[in-house]
C-alpha positions as CSV (number, residue, x, y, z in Angstrom):
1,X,106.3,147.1,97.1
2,X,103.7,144.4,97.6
3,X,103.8,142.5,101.1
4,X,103.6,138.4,100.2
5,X,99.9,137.3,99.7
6,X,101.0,134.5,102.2
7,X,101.6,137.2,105.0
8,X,98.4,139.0,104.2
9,X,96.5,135.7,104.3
10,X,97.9,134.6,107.5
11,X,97.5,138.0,109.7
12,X,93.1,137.2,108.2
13,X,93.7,134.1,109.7
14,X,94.9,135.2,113.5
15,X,91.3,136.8,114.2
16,X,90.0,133.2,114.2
17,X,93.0,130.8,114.6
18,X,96.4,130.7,116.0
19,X,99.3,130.0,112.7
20,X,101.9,127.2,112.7
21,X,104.0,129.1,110.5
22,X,106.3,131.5,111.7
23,X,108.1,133.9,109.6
24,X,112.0,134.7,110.2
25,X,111.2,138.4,111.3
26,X,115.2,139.4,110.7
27,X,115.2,138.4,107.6
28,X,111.5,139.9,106.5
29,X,112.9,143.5,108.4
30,X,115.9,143.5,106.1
31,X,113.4,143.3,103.4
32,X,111.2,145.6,104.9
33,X,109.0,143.0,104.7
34,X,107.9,142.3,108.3
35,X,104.4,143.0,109.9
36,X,103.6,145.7,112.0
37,X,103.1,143.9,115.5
38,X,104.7,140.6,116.7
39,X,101.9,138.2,115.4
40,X,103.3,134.7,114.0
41,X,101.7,133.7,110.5
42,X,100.4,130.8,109.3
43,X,100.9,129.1,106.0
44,X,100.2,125.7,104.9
45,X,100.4,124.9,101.6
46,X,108.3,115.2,98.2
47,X,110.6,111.8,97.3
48,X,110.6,110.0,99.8
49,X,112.7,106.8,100.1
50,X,111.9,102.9,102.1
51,X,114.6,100.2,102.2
52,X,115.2,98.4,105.2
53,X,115.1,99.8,108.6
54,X,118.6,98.3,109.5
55,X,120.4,101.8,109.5
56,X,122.9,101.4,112.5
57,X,121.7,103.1,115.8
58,X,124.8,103.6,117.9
59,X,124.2,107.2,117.7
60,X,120.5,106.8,119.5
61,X,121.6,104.5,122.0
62,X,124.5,105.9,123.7
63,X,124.4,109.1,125.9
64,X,126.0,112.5,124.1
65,X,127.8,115.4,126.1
66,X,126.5,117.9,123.7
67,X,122.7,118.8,124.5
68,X,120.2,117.2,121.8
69,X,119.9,119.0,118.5
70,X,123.4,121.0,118.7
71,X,124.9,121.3,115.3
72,X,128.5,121.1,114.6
73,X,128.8,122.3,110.8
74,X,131.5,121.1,108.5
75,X,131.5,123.2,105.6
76,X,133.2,125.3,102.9
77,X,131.9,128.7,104.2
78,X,132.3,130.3,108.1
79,X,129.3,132.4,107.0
80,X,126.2,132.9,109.8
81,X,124.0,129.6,109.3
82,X,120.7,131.6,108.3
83,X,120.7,131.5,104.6
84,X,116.8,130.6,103.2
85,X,116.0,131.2,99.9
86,X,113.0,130.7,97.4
87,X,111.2,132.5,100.7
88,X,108.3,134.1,99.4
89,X,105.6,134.4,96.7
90,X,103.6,137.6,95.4
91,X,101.3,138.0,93.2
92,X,100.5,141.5,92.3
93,X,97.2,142.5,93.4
94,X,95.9,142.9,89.4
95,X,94.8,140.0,87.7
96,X,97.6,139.8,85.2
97,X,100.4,139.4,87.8
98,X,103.7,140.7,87.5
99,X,105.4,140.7,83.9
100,X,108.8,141.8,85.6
101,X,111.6,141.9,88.1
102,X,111.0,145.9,89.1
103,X,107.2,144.8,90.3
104,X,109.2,142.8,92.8
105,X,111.4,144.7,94.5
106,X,112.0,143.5,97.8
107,X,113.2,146.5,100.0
108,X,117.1,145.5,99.9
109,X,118.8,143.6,102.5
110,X,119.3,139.9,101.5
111,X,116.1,139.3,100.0
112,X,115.6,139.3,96.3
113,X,112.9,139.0,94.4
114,X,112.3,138.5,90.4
115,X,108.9,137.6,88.4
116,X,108.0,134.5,87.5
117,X,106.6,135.0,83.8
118,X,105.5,131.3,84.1
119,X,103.0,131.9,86.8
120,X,102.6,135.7,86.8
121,X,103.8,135.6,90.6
122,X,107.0,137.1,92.3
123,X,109.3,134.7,94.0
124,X,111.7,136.3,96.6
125,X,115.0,134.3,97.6
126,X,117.3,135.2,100.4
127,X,120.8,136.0,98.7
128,X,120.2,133.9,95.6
129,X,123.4,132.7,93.4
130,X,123.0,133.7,90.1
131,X,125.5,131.0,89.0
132,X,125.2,127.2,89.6
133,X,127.7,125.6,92.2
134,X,127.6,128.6,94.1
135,X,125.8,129.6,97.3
136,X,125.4,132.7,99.6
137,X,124.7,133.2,102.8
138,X,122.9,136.6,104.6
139,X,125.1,138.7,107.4
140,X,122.0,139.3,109.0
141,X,124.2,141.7,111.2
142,X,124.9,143.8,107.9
143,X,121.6,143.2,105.8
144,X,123.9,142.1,103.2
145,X,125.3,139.0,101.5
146,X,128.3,137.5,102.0
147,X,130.9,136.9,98.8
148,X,129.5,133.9,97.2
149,X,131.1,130.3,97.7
150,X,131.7,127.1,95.6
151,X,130.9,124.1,96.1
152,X,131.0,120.9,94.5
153,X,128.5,117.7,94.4
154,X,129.7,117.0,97.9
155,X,128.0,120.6,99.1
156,X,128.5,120.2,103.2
157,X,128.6,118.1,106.1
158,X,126.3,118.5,109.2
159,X,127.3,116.9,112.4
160,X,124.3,117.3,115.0
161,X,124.0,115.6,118.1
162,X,120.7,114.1,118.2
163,X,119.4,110.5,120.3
164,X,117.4,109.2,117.9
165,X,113.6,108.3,118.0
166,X,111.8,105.2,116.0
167,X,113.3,102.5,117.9
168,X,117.0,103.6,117.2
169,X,116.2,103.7,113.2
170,X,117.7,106.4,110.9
171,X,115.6,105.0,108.5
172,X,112.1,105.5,110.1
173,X,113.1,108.8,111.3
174,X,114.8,111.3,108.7
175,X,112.6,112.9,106.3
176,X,112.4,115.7,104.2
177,X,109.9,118.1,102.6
178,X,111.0,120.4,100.2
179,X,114.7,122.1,100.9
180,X,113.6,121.2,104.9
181,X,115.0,118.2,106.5
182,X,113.4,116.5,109.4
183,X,115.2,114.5,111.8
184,X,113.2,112.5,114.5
185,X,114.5,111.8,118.1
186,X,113.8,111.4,121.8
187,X,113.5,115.0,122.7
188,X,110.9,115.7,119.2
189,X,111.2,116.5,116.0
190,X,114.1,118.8,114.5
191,X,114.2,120.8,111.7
192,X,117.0,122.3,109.3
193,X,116.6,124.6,106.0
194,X,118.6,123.5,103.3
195,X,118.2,125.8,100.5
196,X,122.3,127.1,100.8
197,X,123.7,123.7,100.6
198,X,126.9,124.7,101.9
199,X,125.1,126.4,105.2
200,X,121.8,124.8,107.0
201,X,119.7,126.6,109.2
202,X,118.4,125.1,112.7
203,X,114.4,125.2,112.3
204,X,112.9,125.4,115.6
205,X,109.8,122.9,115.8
206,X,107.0,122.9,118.0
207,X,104.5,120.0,118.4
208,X,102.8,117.9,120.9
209,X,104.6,115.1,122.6
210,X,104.3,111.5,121.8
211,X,107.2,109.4,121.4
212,X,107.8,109.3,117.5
213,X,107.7,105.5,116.1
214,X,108.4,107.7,112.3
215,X,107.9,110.3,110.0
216,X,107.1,110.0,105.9
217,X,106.8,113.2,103.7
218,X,104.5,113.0,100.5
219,X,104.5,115.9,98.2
220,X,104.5,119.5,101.2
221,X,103.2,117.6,104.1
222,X,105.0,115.8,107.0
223,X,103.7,112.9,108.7
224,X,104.7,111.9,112.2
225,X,103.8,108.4,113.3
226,X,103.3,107.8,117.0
227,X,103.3,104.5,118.5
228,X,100.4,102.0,118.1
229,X,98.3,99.7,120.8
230,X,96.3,97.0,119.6
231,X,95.3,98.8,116.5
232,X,95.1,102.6,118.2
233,X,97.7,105.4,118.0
234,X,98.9,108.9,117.2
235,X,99.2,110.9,114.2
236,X,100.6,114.4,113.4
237,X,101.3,116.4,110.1
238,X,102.7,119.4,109.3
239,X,101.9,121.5,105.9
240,X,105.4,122.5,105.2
241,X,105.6,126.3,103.2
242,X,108.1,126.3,100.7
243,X,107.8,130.0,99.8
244,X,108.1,131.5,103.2
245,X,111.1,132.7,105.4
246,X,110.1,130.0,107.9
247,X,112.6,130.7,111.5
248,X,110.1,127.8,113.1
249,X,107.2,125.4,112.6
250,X,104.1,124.6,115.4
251,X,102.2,121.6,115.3
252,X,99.0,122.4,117.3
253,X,95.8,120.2,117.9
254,X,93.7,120.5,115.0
255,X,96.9,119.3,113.2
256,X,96.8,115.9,115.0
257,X,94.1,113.2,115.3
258,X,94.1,109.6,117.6
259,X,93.1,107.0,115.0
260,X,92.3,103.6,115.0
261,X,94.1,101.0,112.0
262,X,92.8,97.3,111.8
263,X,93.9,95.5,115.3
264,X,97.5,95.9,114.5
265,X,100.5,98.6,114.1
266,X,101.8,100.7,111.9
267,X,105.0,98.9,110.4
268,X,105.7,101.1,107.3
269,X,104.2,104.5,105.7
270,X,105.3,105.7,102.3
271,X,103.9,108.6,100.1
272,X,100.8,108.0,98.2
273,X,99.2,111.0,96.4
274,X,100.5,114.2,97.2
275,X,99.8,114.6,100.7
276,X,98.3,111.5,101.2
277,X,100.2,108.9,103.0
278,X,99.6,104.5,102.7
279,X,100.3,103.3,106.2
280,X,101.0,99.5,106.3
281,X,101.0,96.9,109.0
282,X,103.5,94.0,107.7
283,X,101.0,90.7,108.3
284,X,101.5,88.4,105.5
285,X,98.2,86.5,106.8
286,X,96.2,89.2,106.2
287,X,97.8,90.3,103.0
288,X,99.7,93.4,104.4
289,X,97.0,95.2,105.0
290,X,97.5,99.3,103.8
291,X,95.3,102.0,104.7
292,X,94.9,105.4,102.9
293,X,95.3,108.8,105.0
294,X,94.5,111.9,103.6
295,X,94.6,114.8,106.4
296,X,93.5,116.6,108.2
297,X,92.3,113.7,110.3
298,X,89.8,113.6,113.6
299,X,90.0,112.4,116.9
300,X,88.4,108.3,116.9
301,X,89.0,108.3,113.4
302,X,89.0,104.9,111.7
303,X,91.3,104.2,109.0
304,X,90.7,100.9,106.9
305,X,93.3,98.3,107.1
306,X,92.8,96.3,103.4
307,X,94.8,93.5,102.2
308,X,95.4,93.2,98.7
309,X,94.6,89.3,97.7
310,X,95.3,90.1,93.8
311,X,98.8,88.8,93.6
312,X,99.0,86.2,96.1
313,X,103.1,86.0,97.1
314,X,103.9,89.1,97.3
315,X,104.4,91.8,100.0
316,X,104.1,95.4,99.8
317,X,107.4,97.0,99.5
318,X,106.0,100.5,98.9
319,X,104.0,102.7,96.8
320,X,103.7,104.0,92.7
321,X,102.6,107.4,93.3
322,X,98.7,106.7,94.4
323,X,98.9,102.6,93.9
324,X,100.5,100.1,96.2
325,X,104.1,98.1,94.9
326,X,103.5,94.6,95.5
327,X,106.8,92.7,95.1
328,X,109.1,88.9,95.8
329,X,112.3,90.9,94.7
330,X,114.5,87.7,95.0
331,X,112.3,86.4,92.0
332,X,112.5,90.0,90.1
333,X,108.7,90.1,90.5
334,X,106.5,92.7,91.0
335,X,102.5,94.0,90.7
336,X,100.9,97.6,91.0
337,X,97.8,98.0,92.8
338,X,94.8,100.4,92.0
339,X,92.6,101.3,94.8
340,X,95.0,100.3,97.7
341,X,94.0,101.0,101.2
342,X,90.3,101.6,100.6
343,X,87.5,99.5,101.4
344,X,85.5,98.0,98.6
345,X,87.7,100.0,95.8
346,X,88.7,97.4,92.5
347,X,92.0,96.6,93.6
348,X,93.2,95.9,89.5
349,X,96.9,94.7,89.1
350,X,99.1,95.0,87.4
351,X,102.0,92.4,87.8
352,X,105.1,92.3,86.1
353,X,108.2,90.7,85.6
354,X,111.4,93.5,84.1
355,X,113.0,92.4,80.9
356,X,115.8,91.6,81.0
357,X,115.1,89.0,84.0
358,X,117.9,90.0,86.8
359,X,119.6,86.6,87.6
360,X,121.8,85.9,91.1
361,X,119.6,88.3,93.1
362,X,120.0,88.8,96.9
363,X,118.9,90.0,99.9
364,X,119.1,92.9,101.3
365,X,117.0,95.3,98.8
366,X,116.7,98.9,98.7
367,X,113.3,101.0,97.2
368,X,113.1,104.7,96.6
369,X,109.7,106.6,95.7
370,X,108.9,110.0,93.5
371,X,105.8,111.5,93.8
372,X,105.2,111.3,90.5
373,X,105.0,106.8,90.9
374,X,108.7,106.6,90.1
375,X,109.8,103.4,91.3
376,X,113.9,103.1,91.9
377,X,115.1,99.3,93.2
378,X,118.6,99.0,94.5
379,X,119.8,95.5,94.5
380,X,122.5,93.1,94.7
381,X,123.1,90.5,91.9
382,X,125.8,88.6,90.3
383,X,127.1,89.1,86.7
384,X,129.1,86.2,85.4
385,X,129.8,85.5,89.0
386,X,130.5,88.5,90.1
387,X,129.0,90.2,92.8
388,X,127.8,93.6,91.7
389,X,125.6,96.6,93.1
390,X,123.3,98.0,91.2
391,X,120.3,100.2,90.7
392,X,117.0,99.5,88.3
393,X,114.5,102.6,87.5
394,X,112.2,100.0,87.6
395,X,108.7,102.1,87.3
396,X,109.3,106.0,85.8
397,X,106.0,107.3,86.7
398,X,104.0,105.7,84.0
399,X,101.2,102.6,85.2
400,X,103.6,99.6,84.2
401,X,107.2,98.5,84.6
402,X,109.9,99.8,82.1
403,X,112.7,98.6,83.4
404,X,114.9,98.1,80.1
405,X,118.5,98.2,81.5
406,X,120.0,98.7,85.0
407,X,123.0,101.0,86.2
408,X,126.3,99.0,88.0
409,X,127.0,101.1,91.0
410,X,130.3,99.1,91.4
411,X,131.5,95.6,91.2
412,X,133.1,93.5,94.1
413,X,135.2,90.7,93.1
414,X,135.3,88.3,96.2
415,X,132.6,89.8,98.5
416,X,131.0,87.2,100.6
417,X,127.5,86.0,100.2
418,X,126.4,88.3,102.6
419,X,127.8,91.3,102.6
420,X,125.5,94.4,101.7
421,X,126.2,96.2,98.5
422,X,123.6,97.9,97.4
423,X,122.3,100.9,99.5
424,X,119.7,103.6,99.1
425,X,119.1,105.8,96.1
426,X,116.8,108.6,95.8
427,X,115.2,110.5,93.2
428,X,115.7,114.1,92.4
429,X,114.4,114.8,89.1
430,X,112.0,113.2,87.2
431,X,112.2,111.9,83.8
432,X,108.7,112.8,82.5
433,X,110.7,116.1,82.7
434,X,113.2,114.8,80.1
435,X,116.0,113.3,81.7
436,X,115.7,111.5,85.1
437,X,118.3,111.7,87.9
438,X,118.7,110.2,91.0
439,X,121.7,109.6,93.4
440,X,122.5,106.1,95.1
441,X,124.4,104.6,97.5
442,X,126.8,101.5,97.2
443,X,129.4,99.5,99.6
444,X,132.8,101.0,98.0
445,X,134.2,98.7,96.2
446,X,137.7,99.3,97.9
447,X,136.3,99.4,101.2
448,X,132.9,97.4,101.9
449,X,132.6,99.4,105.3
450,X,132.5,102.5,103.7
451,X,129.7,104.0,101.1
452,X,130.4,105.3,97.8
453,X,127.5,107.9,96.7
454,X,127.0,108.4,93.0
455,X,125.2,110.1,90.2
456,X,122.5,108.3,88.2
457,X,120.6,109.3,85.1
458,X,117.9,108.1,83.3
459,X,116.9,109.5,79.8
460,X,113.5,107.3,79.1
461,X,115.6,103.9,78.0
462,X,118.7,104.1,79.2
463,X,120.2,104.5,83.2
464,X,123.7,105.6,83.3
465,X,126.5,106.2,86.1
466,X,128.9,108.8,84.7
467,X,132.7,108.3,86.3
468,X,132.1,111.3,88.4
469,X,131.1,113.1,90.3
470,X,131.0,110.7,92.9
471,X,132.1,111.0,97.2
472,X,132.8,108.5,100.4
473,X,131.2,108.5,103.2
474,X,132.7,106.5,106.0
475,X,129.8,104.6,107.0
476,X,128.5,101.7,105.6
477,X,125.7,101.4,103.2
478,X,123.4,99.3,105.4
479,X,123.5,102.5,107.4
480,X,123.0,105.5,105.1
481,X,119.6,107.2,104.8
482,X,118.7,108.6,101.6
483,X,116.3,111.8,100.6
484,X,115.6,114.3,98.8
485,X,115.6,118.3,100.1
486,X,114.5,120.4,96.8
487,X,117.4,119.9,94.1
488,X,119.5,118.4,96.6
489,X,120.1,114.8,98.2
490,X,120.9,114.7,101.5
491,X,122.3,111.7,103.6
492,X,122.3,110.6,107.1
493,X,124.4,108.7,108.7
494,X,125.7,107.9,112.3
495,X,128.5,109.9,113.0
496,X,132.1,109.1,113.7
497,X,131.3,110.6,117.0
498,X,129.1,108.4,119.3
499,X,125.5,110.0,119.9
500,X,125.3,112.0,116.8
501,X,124.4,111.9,112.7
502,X,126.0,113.2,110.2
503,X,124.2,115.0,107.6
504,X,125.9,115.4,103.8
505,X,124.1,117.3,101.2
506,X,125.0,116.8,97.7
507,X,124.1,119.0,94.5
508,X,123.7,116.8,91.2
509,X,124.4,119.5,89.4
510,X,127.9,120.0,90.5
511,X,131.0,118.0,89.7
């Protein structure tokens, strides 16, 4: 058996550096997998949603009895929360690769491993399921999987008890980077794997303290956003391994930088490129002004703060992969910028208006981002008079608008003018893969104080809400949080329980 080239690379690295990756030892020993001495290892190697930060914060603002971070779980399975899987990559030390499962074996235990004839590399996976909508978990006492469980698209609930960071905004401060979700609050960062849907596992993070102001993941890399005086402030990021049995992350010094932006602050950061991240401070004089940041990042570093003057009447509400969304949503306008946040870059637009026209629009909306320049707008309008939630895949990767029809989320006869409908949405697949699919939020139309999520799919012309599956959450939507952790969406709400979020993962591919 073939130890992961990730493991060999890292234990090079320790002669000159100290790793921020640390490998779950108990798992890697069931595998017989772990390294000889007690050294951590390092190993660096996406859609990320913005609507309004108006998420409520009654969970950050009153005092919990439970200490920060503890995690009360709510699930299908009483099965030990240490389940990881997709942990590992090998590639046999011959140039071919693998070409089959027996090249990588994985020593028993709870890890797996099989070849992946696509890339010629082994993948390992603690206690994969071999059948969809169901999950296992390791008995890391035994070194053996537990019976498998199933699950539907409602997967689990995670109640953690957590004062949140970014000004009391669950919007600012939940993230996630592959099946890793990232939660910011007043005592750090926190961390859960999500890989068994139906059991996440605490991820211990390490980093150095500044209070966060928010985080923003773009393709494997986490951005934390400190705050910002007269134009000068903090910045971390953490490379996020997908294919390692991660028991804790370390954000150390050469993985943060003190940067100056313009004479302003940091109001909003979406994805650009992968792992490159548009940081934005709202100033309509100045055109919004966006800068580009691309770590790693040094100390006195400027960033430069450019405002876009090529479609005057619009403000950035987020980004198109590597360009800048320029948009007056109320008037169902919208432009993409080339060259955003770069100094003396041709800033071409590209503005649009989607056909049909959407009539009756409203206030609040709601934006979700892929990393491939998907574009998803959730929005509030009125069809023959009837107030109506609904979401628009209004960019699917390519360089103009495509918006061709729109999916109804729900319909509310006799909602007042202001009530919020429309929530968040997120995107999990992709439809340059074929068939796009996201999952969105919207006030239930029985209750307006609670959220409906559902399942939305997109096949290149046409968005769709099938009947089901669909689940309610008991918060409202101005209140939910929306991302993506791998094949999974995940939201975040405040919890029933003063001083805590719940977390509620949900599997599109389950009924």
């Amino acid at each position: 058996m073939r130890a992961p080239a990730h493991l060999l690379a890292c234990a090079a690295a320790l002669a000159l550096a100290g790793c921020n990756l640390h490998l779950d030892e108990t798992l890697l020993d069931d595998a017989g997998l772990a390294p000889a001495d007690d050294a951590s290892s390092d190993g660096a190697t996406d859609a990320s949603a913005e609507a309004e930060a108006d998420a409520t914060s009654d969970a950050s603002q009153d005092a919990a009895t439970d200490a920060p971070g503890d995690v009360h779980a709510d699930t299908s399975s009483d099965a030990p929360h240490d389940t990881l899987s997709d942990v590992a990559t090998d590639t046999p030390s011959d140039a071919a690769g693998c070409s089959g499962d027996l090249e990588c074996t994985a020593g028993g235990g709870c890890v797996a491993g099989r070849c992946d004839l696509g890339t010629r590399a082994c993948v390992y996976a603690v206690c994969p399921s071999q059948t969809a909508c169901q999950a296992r978990t390791c008995d890391t006492v035994q070194s053996t999987c537990n019976t498998p469980t199933d699950y539907g698209f409602h997967a689990s609930t995670l109640d953690i008890s957590a004062s949140l960071a970014c000004g009391g905004s669950l919007d600012a401060c939940f993230a996630a980077v592959g099946h890793f979700a990232f939660l910011g609050t007043t005592s750090g960062l926190l961390a859960w794997d999500l890989s068994a849907p139906i059991a996440a596992t605490p991820v211990a993070v390490t980093a150095p303290g500044f209070t966060i102001a928010r985080i923003v993941a773009s393709g494997s890399r986490l951005l934390v956003v400190g705050p910002f005086n007269a134009g000068s402030g903090a910045l971390e990021w953490l490379d996020v391994p997908t294919d390692a049995v991660v028991a804790s992350f370390t954000i150390d010094g050469s993985h943060s930088a003190f940067v100056t932006f313009g004479s302003g602050g940091v109001d909003a950061a979406y994805p650009a490129s992968p792992g490159a991240f548009f940081l934005v401070r709202s100033d309509a004089a100045s055109n919004d002004p966006v800068g580009l940041v691309s770590p790693p990042l040094t100390n006195g570093q400027t960033v430069d703060a450019v405002g876009s003057t090529e479609a005057t009447g619009l403000r950035v509400v987020g980004a198109s992969g590597s360009r800048v969304v320029l948009g007056n949503p109320a008037a169902s306008t919208f432009a993409i910028v080339d060259g955003a946040g770069v100094a003396g870059a041709s800033h071409a637009s590209t503005p649009a208006t989607p056909t049909p026209a959407l009539a009756g629009l409203t206030a609040p909306f709601g934006f979700a981002f892929g990393s491939d320049g998907t574009v998803l707008w959730s929005t509030r309008l009125s069809l023959s008079g009837v107030p109506t939630a609904a979401l628009v895949w209004l960019v699917d990767g390519q360089s103009s608008f495509f918006q061709s029809t729109y999916a109804l989320l729900g319909t509310y006869a006799g909602a007042a003018a202001g009530a919020r409908l429309a929530g968040q949405s997120t995107l999990v697949t992709s439809a340059s893969s074929g068939a796009g699919v996201a999952v969105a939020t919207a006030a239930s139309p029985s209750d307006l104080a609670k959220t409906i999520v559902r399942l939305v799919t997109y096949d290149g012309q046409r968005t769709d809400v099938p009947a089901s599956p669909s689940f309610t959450l008991p918060a409202p939507p101005s209140a939910v949080v929306l991302r993506t952790a791998g094949a999974y969406a995940v939201a975040a709400s405040p919890s029933s329980v003063v001083g805590h979020v719940s977390l509620d993962v949900f599997d599109p591919g389950c009924p």
